[in-house]
C-alpha positions in Angstrom: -12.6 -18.1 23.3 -11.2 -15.4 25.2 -12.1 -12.1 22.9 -11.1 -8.1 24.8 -11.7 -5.7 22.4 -10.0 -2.0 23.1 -11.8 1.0 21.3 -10.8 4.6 21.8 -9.5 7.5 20.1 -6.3 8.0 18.2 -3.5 8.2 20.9 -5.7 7.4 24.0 -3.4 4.6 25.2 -5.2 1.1 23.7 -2.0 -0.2 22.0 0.1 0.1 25.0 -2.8 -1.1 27.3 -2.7 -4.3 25.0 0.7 -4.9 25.1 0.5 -4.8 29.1 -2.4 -7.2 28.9 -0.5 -9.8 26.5 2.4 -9.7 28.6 0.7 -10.4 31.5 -1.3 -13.1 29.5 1.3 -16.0 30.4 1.2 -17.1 27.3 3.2 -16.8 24.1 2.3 -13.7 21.8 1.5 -13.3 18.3 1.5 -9.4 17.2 -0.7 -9.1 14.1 -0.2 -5.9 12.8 -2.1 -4.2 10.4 -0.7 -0.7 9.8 2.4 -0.5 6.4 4.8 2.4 6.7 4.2 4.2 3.2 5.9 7.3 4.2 8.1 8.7 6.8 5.9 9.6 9.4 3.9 6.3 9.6 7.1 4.6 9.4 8.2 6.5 12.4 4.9 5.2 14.4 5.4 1.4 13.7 8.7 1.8 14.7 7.9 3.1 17.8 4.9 0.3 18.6 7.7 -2.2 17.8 10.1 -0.7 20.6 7.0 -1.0 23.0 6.8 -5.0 22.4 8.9 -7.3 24.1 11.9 -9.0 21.9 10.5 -12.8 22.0 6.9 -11.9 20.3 6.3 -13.0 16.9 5.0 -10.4 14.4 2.8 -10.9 11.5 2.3 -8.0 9.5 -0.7 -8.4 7.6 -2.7 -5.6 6.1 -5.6 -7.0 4.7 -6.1 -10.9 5.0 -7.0 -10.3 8.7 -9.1 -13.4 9.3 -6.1 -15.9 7.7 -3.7 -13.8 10.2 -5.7 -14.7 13.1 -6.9 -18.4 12.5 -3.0 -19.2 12.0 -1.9 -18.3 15.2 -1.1 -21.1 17.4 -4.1 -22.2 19.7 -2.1 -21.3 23.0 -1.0 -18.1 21.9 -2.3 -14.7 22.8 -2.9 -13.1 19.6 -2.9 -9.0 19.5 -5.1 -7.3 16.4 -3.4 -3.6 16.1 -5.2 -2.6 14.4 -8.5 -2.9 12.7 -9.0 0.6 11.8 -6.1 0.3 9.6 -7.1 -3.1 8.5 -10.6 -1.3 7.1 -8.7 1.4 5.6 -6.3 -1.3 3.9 -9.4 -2.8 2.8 -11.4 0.4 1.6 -8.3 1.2 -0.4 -8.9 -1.4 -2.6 -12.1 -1.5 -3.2 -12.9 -4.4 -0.7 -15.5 -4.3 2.1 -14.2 -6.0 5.0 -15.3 -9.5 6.3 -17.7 -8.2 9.8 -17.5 -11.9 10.9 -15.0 -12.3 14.0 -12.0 -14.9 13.4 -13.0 -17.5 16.2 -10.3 -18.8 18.0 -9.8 -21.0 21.0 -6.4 -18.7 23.0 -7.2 -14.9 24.1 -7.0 -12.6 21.7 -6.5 -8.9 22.1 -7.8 -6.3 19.8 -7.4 -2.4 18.8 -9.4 -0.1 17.0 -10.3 3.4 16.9 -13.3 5.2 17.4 -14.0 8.1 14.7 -18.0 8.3 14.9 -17.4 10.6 17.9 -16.7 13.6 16.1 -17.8 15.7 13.0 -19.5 14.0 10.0 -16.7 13.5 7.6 -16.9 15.9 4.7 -15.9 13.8 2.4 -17.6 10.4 0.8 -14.9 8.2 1.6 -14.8 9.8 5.2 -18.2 8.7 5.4 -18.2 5.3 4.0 -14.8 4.8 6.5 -16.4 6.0 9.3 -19.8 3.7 8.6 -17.9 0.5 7.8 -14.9 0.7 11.1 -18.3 1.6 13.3 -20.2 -1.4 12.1 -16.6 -3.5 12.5 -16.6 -2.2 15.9 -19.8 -3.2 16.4 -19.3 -6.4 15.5 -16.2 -7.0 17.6 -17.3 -5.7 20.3 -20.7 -7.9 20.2 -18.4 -11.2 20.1 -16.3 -9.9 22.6 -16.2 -10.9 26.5 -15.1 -7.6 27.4 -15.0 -5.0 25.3 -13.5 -1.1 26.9 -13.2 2.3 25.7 -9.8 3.5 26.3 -9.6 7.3 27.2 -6.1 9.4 28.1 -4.8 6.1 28.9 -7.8 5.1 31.2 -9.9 2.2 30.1 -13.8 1.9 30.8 -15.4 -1.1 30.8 -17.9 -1.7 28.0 -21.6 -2.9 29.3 -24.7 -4.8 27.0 -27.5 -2.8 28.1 
């Protein structure tokens, strides 16, 4: 298993940095997203990650069964996760607590989340509990990864196991 997991804040540059490293993968892609366009504005974002991805990609969009998503993707394939942060907030929505195992899978896989324990304590309960469960997610993702990178203003930083 080839596992690169790509943390950073909102807008640092992971889902483009993602697509670059698919495309340069060799292999066939699978874009798992995760995101639904509920109103305008989100909407507006997914359209513009589509325009970012080449035309021959296949795209699932799956909110919330995640770990089916990513175990049906053809072995060769490179599979892309964008994102899990909106995976856990699919999952939080209803009332679900999201599976922390990692889908194991023989082809590279590519995944995006954000970061959100770097700032203020959320003020509000759910903030919290969002913030608790997408950092233990991380966690996890990053622990099974073989590189894991914290992407800043478009500049990615290499993750180390101290």
């Amino acid at each position: 298993m080839s596992l690169v997991v790509l943390i950073g804040g909102a807008r640092s540059g992971k889902s483009s940095l993602a697509v670059r490293l698919a495309a340069g993968s060799g292999a066939p892609v699978v874009f798992i997203a995760t995101g639904e366009g509920r109103d305008a504005e989100m909407a507006e974002r997914i359209a513009r990650h589509r325009a970012e991805r080449p035309t021959g990609w296949d795209t699932v969009e799956e909110p919330v069964d995640l770990h089916a998503a990513v175990e049906s993707a053809p072995p060769a394939a490179c599979v892309v996760v964008d994102c899990l942060s909106l995976w856990v907030a699919n999952l939080l929505e209803q009332g679900s607590d999201p599976d922390l195992r990692v889908p194991l899978r023989n082809g590279p896989t590519i995944a995006v989340s954000n970061e959100v324990g770097l700032g203020v304590v959320p003020a509000t309960p759910l903030g919290r509990a969002y913030r608790d469960v997408l950092g233990r997610v991380n966690a996890a993702w990053a622990a099974a990864a073989d590189e894991a990178y914290f992407v800043v203003a478009g500049k990615a930083l290499r993750l180390h196991d101290v």
